[in-house]
C-alpha positions as CSV (number, residue, x, y, z in Angstrom):
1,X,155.2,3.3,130.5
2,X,158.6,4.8,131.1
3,X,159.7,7.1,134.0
4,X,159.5,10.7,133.3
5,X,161.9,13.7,135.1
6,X,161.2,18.0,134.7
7,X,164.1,19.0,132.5
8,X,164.6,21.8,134.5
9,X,165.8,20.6,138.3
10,X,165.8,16.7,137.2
11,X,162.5,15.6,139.6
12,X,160.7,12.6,138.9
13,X,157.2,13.4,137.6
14,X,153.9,11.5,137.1
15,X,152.8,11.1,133.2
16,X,149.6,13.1,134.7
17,X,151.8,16.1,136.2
18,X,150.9,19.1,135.5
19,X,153.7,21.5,137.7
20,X,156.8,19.9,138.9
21,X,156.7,19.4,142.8
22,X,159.8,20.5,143.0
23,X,161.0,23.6,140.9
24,X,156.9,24.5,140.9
25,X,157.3,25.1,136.6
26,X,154.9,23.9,134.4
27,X,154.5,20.8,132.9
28,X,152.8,18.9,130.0
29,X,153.1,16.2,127.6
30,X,154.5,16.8,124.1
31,X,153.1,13.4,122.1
32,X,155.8,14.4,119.2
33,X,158.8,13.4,121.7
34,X,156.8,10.9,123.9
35,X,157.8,13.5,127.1
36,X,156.2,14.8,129.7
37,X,157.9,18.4,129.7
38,X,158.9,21.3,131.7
39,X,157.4,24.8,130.3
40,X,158.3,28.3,130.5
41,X,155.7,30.9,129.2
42,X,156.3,32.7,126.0
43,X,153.4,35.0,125.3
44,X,149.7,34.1,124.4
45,X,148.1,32.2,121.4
46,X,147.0,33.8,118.6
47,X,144.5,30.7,117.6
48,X,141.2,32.5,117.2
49,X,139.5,30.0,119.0
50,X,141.7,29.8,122.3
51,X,141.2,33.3,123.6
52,X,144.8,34.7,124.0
53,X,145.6,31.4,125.7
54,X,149.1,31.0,127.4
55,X,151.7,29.7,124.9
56,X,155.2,27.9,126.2
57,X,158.1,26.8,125.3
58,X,158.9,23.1,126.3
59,X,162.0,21.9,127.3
60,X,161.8,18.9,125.9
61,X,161.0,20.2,122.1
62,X,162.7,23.2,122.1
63,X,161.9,24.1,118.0
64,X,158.4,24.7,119.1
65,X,155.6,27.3,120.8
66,X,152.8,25.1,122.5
67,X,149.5,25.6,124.7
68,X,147.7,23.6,126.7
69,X,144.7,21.5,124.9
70,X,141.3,23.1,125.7
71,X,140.4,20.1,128.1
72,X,143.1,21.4,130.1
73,X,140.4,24.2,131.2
74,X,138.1,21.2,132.8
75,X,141.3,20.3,134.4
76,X,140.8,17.3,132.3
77,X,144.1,16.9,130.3
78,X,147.7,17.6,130.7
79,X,148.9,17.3,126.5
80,X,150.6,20.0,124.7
81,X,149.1,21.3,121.3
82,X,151.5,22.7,118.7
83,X,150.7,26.5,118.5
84,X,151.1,26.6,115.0
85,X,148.1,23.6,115.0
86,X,144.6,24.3,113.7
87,X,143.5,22.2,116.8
88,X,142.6,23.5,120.1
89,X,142.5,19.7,121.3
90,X,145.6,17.4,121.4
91,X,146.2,14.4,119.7
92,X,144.1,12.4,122.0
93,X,141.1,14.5,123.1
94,X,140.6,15.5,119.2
95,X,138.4,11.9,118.8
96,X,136.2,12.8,121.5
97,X,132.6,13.1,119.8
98,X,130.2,12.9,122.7
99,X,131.2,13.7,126.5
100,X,128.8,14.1,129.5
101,X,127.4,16.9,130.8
102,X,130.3,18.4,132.7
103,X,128.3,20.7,134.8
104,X,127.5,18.3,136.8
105,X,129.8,17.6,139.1
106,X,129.8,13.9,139.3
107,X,129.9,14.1,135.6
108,X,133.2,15.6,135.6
109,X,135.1,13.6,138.2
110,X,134.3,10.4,136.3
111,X,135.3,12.5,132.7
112,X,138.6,13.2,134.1
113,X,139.3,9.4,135.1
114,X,138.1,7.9,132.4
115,X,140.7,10.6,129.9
116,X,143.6,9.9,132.0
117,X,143.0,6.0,130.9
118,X,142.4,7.3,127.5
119,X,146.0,9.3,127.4
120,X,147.4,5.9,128.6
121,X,145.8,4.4,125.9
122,X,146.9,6.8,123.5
123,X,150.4,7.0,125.0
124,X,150.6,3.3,123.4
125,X,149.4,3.9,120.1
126,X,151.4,6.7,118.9
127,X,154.5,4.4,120.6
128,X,153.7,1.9,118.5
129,X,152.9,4.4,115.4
130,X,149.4,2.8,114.7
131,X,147.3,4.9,112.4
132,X,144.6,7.6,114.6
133,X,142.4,9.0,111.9
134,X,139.9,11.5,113.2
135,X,135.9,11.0,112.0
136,X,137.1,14.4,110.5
137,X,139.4,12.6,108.3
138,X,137.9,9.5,107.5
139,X,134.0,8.2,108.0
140,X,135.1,5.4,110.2
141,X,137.7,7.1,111.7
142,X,138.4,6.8,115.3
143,X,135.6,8.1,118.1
144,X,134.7,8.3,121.4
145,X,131.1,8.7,122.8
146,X,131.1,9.1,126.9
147,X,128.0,8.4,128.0
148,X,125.6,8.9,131.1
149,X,123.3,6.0,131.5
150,X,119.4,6.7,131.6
151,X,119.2,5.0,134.6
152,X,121.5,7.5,136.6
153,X,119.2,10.6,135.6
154,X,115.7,8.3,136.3
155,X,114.9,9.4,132.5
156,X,113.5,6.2,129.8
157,X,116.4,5.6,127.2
158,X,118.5,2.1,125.9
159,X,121.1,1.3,128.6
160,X,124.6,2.3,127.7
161,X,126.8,-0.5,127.1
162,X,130.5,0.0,126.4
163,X,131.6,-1.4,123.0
164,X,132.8,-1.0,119.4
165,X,131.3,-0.4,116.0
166,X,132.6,1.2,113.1
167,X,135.6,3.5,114.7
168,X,133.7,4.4,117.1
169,X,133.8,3.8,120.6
170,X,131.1,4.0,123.6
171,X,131.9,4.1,127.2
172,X,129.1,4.2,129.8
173,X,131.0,6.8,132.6
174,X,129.4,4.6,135.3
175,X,132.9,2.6,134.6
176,X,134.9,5.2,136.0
177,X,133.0,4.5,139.7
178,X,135.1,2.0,141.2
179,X,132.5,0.4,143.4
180,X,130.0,0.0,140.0
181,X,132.9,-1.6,138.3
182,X,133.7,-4.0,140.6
183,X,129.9,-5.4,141.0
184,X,130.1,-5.5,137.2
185,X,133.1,-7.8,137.5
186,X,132.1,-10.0,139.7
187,X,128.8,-10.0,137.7
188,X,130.5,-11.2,134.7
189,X,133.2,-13.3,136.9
190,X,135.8,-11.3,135.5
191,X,139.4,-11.6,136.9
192,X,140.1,-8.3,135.7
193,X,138.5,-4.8,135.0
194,X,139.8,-1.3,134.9
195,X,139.1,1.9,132.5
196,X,142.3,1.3,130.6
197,X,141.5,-2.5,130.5
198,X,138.0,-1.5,128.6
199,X,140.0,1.2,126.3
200,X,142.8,-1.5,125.3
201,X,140.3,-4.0,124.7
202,X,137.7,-2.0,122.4
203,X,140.2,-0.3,120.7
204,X,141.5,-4.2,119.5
205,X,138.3,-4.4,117.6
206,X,138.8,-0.6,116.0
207,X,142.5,-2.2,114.2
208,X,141.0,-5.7,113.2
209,X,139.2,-3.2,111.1
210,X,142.5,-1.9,110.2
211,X,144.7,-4.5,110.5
212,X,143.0,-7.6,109.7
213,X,139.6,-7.1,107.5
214,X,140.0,-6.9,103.9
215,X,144.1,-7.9,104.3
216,X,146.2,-10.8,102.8
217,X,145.6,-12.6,106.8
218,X,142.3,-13.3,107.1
219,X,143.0,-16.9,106.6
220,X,145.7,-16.8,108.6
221,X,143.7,-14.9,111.5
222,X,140.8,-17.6,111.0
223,X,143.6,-20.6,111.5
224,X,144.4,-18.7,114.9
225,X,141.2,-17.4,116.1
226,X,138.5,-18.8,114.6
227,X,135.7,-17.6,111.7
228,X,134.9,-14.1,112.6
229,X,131.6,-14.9,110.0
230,X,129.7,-16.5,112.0
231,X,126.5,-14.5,114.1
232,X,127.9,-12.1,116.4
233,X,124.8,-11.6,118.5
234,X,124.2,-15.4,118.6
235,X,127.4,-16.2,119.6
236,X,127.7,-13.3,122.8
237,X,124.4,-14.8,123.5
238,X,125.4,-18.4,123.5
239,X,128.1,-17.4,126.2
240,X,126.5,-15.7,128.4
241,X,123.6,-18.8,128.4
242,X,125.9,-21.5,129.0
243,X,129.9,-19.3,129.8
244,X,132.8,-20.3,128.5
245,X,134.1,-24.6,127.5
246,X,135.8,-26.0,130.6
247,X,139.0,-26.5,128.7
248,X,139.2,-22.3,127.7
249,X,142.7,-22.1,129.2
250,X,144.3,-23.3,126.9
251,X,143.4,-21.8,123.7
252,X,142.3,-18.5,125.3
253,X,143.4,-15.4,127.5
254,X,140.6,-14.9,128.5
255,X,137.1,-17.0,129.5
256,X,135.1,-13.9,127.0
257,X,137.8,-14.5,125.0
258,X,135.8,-17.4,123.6
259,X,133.0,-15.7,123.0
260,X,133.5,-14.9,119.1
261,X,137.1,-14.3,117.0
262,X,136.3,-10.8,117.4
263,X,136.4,-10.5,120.8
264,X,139.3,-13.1,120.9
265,X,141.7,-10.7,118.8
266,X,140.1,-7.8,121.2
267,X,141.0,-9.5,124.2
268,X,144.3,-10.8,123.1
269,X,145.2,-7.1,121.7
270,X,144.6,-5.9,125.1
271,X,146.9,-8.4,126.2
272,X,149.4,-7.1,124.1
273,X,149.5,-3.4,125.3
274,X,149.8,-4.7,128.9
275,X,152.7,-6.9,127.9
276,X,154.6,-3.9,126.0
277,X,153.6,-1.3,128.5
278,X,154.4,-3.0,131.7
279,X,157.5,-4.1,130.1
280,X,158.8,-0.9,129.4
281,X,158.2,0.2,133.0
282,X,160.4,-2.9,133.9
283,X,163.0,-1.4,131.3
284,X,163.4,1.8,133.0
285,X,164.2,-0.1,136.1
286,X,166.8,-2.0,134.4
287,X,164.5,-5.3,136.2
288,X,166.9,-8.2,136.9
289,X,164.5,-11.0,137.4
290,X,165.6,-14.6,138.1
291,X,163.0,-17.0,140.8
292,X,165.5,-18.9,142.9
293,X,163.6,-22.3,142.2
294,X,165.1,-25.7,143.2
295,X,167.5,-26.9,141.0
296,X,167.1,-24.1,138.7
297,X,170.3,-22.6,137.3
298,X,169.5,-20.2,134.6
299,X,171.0,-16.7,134.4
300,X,168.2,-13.7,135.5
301,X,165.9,-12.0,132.9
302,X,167.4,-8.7,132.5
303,X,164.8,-6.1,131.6
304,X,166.9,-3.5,129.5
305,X,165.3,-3.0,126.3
306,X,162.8,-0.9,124.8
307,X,159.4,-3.0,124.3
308,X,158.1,-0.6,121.8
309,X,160.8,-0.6,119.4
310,X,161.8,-4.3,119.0
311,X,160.2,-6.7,116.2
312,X,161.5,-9.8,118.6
313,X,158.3,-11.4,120.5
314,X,160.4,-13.7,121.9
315,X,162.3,-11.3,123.8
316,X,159.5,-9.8,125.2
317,X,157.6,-13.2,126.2
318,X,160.9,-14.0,128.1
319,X,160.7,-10.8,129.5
320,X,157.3,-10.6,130.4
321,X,156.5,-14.8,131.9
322,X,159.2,-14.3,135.0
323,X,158.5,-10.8,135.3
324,X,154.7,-11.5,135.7
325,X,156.1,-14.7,138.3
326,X,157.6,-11.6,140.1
327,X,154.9,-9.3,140.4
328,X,151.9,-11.2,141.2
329,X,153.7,-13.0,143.9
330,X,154.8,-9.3,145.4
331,X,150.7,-8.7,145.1
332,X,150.0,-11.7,147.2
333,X,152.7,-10.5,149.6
334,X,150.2,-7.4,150.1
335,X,147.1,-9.6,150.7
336,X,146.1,-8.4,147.1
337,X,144.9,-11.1,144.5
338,X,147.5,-11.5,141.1
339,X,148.0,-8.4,139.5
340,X,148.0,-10.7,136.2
341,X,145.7,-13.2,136.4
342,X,146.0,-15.0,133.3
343,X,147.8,-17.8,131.7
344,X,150.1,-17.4,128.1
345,X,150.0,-21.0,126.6
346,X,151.3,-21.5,123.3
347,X,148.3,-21.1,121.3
348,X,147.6,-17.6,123.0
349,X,151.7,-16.7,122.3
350,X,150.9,-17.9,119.0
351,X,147.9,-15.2,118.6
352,X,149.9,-12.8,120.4
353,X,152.7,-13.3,117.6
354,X,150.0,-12.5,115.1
355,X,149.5,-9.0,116.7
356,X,152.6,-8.6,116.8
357,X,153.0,-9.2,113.2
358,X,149.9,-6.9,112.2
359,X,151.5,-4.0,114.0
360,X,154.8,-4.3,112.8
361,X,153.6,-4.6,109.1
362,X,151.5,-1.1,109.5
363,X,154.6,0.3,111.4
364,X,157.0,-0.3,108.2
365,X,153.9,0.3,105.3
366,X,155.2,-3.3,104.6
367,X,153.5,-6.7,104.2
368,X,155.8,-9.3,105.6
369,X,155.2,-12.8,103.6
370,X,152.4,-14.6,104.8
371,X,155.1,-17.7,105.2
372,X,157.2,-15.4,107.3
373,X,154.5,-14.2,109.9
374,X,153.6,-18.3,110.3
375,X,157.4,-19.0,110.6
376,X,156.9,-16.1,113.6
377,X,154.2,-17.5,115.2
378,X,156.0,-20.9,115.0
379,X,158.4,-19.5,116.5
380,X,156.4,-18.2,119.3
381,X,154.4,-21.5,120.0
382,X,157.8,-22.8,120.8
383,X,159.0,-20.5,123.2
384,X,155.6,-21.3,125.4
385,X,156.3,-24.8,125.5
386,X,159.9,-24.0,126.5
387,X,158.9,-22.0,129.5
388,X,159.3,-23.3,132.7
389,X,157.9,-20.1,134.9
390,X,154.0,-19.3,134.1
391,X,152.4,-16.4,136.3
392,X,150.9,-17.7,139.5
393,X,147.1,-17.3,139.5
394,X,145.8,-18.0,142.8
């Protein structure tokens, strides 16, 4: 994510800001311009719904009246809704179908967690202009249902278990408890698991719907990741029995990875939203990156480009190898483990590329020639077995 300043006195503020430590004015995020914005009021909301609500005028998208979303009363959100808009949620908070019961107060501490992942989620997607139907919209469209587990209120009821079906998406809130979340990880023997982790992963399996199913790359996605045909449930069960082949690493990001092709493009679309995301907080930086290895003469990775606006993978695999060298090694400096544990062979830059590819093609309402998108992840696999730095794991 980039960096973000009040347009007013020129502070540095937090994507989650909501008044400017400095100047003391409002803030809030205006998804149309991608900015985190200083306000100033300008009379209340006439929306029948929002109860004379305080409109504003944002600095950052000066054409336009806004108001808070209504999740900003649970102190739960910080995005601007258009006052002219029907809506009295913002773009994100609009797929919420189910949240927990907020008068509880544990309830709500773990609601407000688990949404700011969510905006960093959605932060990404309108980036990256994916399609974000609403169940409103469309049947399948996009959902979320946050969940209290049985368990946690001693009542009978199926466990909740975070996944994916049909648009919409389930979280059990329990994630949002750091110390639950890291039992579950070392349950699972997981190198990695945060909210926005879950969110970037299940919302992979929400565009192979999109992206993949019923398009001209099928095939192509089946050369890559396998035949997403075979039994689901069999196959989840089949790895958690006997884990993942000894040899995962190199065909795979991740050991679940290799659970099924669906969760293989999951995983591996998660992988791509860290890439671009980290990679433009590099950019703001203007990241010079170069390891001073023995007998190594090649010029620094300069990190100066936007990651969310470039159709060049190659670029941001060049970026992204050194730069994860970099940071995982500054982790270890800290007595922290790697911040990216995981290893990009070819094969999982060539699946990468066919993200890529898939994301592009819905950005431009085009589809790219199937010969093309192999030429690109050709292209890709060659760039791995080209790079001489790979992220330390250990």
């Amino acid at each position: 994510m980039k960096l973000f300043q009040c347009q007013a006195c020129d502070q540095p503020v937090t994507f989650e800001a909501t008044a400017c430590e400095s100047c003391a004015r409002r803030l809030g995020y205006a998804c149309a311009v991608h900015e985190v914005s200083a306000l100033e009021p300008m009379g209340l909301s006439t929306h029948p719904s929002m109860g004379g609500a305080q409109t504003f005028h944002a600095y950052a998208d000066s054409g336009r009246r806004y108001r808070y979303c209504n999740n900003a009363l649970s102190g739960a959100c910080n995005w601007l809704v258009p006052e002219d808009s029907p809506d009295i949620f913002c773009t994100a908070c609009r797929h919420n179908r189910v949240v927990p019961d907020l008068s509880q107060a544990w309830n709500l501490t773990r609601w407000r967690q688990i949404e700011a992942a969510k905006r960093r989620l959605f932060y990404s997607l309108l980036r990256l202009q994916l399609p974000l139907a609403t169940r409103a919209q469309y049947t399948d469209g996009l959902a979320f249902d946050f969940l209290v587990d049985p368990s946690e209120s001693f009542s009978y009821g199926t466990p909740v278990l975070t996944g994916h079906i049909n648009g919409l998406i389930t979280m059990n809130i329990a994630e949002a408890d750091d110390v639950e979340r890291e039992r579950r990880r070392i349950l699972f023997g997981e190198h990695y698991r945060t909210l926005l982790g879950h969110f970037r992963h299940e919302i992979g399996h929400y565009f192979w719907y999109l992206l993949v199913m019923n398009s001209p790359y099928l095939d192509p996605f089946r050369a890559l990741f396998g035949d997403e045909s075979r039994n689901y449930v069999r196959a989840l069960q089949d790895h958690y029995a006997h884990g993942a082949p000894a040899d995962w690493e190199d065909s795979y990001v991740s050991a679940y990875a290799t659970a099924h092709p669906w969760e293989d493009f999951a995983e591996t679309f998660a992988h791509y939203l860290h890439i671009v995301d980290t990679v433009e907080t590099a950019s703001t930086f203007e990241l010079h990156v170069r390891p001073r290895l023995r007998n190594a003469m090649t010029a620094p990775t300069v990190i100066d480009f936007d990651p969310y606006d470039t159709q060049d993978l190659d670029r941001l695999i060049e970026a992204w190898l050194p730069l994860t060298y970099a940071i995982n090694s500054l982790s270890h400096s800290m007595g922290q483990p790697a911040l990216y544990p995981f290893k990009l062979t070819p094969t999982v830059i060539a699946k990468l590329a066919f993200v890529h590819e898939r994301i592009y093609a819905s950005r431009s309402g085009t589809l790219p020639d199937p010969g093309e998108a192999g030429a690109e992840m050709l292209r890709a696999v060659i760039l791995g077995l080209r790079q001489k730095v790979a992220a330390p794991t250990v």
